[in-house]
Z-matrix of the N, CA and C atoms (Angstrom, degrees):
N
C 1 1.442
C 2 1.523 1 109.48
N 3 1.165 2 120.30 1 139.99
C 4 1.766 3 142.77 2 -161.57
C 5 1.552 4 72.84 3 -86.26
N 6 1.887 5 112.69 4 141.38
C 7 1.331 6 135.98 5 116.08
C 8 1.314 7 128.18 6 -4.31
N 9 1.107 8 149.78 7 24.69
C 10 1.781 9 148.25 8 -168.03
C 11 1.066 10 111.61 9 -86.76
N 12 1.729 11 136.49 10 117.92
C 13 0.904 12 128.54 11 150.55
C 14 2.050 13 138.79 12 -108.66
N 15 1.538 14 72.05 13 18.80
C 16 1.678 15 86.93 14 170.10
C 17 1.949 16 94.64 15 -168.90
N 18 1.471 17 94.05 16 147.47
C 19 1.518 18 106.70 17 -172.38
C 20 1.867 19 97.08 18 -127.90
N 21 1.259 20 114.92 19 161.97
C 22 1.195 21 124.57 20 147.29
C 23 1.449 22 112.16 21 -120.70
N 24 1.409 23 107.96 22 122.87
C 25 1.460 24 127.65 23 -174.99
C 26 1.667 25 120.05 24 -96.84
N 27 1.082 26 121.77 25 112.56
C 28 1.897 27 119.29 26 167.47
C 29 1.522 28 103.14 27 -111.02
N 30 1.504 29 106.29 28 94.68
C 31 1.535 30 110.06 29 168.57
C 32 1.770 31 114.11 30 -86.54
N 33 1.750 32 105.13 31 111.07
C 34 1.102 33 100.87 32 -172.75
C 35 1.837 34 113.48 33 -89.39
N 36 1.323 35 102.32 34 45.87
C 37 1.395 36 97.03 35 176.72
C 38 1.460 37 99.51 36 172.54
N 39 1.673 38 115.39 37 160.55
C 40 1.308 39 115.30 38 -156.15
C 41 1.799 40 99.31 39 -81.89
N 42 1.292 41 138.20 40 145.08
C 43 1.494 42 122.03 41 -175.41
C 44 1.658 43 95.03 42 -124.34
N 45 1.163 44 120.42 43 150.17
C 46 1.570 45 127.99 44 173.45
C 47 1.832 46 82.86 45 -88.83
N 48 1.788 47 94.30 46 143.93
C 49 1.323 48 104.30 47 160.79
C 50 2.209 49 108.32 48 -124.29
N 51 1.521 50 96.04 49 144.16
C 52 1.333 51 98.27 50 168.47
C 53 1.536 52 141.40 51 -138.11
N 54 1.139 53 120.43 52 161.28
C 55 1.848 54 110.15 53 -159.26
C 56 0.921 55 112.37 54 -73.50
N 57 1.738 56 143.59 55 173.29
C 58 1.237 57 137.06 56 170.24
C 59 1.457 58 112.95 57 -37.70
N 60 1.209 59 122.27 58 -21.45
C 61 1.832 60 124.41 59 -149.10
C 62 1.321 61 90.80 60 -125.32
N 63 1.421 62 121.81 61 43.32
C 64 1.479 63 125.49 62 165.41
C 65 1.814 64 115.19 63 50.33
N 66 1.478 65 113.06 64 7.04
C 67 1.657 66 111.20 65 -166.18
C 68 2.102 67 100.01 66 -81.89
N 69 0.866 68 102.42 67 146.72
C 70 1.732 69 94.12 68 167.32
C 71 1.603 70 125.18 69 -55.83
N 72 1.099 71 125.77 70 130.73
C 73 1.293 72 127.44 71 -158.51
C 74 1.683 73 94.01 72 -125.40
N 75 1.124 74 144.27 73 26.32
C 76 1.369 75 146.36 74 -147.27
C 77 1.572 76 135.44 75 65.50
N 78 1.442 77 101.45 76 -165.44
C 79 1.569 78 92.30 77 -175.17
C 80 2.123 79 100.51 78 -125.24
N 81 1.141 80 110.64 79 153.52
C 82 2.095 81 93.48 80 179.72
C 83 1.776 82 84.33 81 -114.12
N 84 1.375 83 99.43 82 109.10
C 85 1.823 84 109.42 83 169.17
C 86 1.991 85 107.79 84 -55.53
N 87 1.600 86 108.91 85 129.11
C 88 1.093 87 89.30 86 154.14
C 89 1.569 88 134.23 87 -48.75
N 90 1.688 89 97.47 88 151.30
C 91 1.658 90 90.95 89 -169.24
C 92 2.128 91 73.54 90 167.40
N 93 1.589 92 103.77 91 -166.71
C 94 1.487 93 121.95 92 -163.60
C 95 1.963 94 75.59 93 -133.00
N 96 1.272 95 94.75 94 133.73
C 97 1.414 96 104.03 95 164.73
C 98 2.047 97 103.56 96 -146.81
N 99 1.219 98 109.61 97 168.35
C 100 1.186 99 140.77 98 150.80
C 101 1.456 100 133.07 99 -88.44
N 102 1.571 101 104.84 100 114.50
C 103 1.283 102 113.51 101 -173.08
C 104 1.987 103 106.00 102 -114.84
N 105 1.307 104 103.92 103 116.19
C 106 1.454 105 122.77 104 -174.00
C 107 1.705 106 105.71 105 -122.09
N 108 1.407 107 96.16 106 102.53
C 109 1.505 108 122.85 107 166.12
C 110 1.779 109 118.06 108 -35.81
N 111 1.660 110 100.22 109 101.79
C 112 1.881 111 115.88 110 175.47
C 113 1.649 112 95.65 111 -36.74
N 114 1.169 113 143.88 112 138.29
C 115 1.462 114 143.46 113 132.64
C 116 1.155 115 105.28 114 -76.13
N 117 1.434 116 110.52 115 134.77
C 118 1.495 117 114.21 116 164.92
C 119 1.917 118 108.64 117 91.88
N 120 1.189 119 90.99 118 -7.00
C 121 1.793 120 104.07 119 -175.55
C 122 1.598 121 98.73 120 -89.93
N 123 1.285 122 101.27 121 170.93
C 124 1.854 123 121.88 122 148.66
C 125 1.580 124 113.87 123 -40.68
N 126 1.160 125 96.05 124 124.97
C 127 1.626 126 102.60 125 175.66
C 128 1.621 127 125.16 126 -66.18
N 129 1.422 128 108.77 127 100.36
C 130 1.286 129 131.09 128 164.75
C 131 2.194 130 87.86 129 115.40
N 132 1.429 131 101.49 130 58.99
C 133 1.142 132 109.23 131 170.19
C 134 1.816 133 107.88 132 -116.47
N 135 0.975 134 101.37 133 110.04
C 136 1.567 135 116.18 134 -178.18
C 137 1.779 136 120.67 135 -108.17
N 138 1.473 137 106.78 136 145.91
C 139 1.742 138 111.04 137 -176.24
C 140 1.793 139 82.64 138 -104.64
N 141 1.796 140 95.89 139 135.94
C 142 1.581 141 90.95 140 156.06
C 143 1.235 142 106.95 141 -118.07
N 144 1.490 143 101.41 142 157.36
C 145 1.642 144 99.72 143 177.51
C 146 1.522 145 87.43 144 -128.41
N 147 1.232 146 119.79 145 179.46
C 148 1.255 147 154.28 146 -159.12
C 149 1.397 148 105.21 147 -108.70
N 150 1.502 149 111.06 148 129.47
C 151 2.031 150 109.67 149 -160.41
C 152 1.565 151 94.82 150 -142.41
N 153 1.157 152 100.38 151 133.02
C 154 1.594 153 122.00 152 152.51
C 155 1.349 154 122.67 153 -49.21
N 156 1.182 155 114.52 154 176.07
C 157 1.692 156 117.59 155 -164.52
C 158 1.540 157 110.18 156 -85.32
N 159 1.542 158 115.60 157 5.07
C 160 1.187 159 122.00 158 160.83
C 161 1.367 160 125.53 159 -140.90
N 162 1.786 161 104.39 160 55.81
C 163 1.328 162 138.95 161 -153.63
C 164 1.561 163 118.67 162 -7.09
N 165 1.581 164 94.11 163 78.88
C 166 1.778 165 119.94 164 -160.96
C 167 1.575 166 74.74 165 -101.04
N 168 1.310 167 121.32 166 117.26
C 169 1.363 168 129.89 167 167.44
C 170 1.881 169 113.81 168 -63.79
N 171 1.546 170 96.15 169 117.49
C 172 1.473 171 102.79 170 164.48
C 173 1.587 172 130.11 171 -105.12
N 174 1.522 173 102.70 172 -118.15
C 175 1.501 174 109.67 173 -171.85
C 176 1.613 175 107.89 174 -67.52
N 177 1.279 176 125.98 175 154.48
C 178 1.291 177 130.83 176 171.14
C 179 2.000 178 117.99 177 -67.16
N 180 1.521 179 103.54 178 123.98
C 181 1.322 180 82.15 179 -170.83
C 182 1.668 181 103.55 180 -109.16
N 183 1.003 182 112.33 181 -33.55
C 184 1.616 183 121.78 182 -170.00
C 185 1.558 184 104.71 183 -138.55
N 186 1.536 185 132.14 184 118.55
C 187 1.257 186 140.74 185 -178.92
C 188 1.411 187 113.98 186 -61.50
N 189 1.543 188 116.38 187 -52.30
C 190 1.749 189 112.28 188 -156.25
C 191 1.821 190 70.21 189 -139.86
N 192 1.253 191 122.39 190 108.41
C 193 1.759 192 127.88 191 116.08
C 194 1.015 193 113.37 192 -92.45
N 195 1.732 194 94.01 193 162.73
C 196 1.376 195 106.65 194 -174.61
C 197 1.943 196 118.30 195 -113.79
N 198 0.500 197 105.51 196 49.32
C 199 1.734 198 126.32 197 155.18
C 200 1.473 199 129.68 198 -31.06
N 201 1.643 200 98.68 199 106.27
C 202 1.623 201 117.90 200 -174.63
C 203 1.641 202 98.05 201 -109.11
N 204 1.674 203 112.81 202 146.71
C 205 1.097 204 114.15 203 -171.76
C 206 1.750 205 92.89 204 -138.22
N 207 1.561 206 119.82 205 126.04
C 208 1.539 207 98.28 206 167.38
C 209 1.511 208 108.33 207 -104.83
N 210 1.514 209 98.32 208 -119.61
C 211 1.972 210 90.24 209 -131.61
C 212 1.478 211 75.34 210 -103.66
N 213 1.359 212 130.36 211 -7.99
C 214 1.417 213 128.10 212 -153.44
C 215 1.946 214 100.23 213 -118.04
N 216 1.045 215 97.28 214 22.59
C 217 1.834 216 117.18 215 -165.28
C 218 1.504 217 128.46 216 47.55
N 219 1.439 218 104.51 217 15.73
C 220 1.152 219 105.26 218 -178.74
C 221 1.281 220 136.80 219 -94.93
N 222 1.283 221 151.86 220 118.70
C 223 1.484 222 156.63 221 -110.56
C 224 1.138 223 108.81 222 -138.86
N 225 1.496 224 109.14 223 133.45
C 226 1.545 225 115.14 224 -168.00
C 227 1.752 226 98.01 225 -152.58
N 228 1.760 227 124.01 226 125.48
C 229 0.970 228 171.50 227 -10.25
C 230 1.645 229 80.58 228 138.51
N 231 1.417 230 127.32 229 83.18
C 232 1.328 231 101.62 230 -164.51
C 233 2.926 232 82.54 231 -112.01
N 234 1.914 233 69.19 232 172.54
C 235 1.413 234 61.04 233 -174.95
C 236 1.737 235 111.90 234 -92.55
């Protein structure tokens, strides 16, 4: 996993997210968000917030995802 400590995200579709213990943890609506790397968290623990059409970081949407990035920059939503 690549070094990332901030992503720009375009989720083209609504995704269910869930906790270690398989329970529902919400849903991330398509939309463009910002993903900014927890310090001090689990490795590849990310805050998303919610971004404008020129991914101007807003409201907080999800505290701790878990976010893998490889060598080819592409990002995957891990559980």
């Amino acid at each position: 996993m690549m070094n990332v400590y901030s992503i720009n995200l375009i989720v083209p579709e609504s995704i269910e997210i869930y906790l270690s213990d398989k329970s529902p943890a919400g849903t991330i609506d398509a939309g463009k968000y910002v993903a900014e790397l927890n310090n001090g968290q689990q490795s590849g623990s990310y805050s998303l917030y919610e971004a404008d059409e020129n991914f101007v970081k807003g409201a907080l949407k999800n505290a701790n995802v878990r976010l893998s990035v490889n060598s080819t920059g592409q990002v995957k939503i891990l559980e």
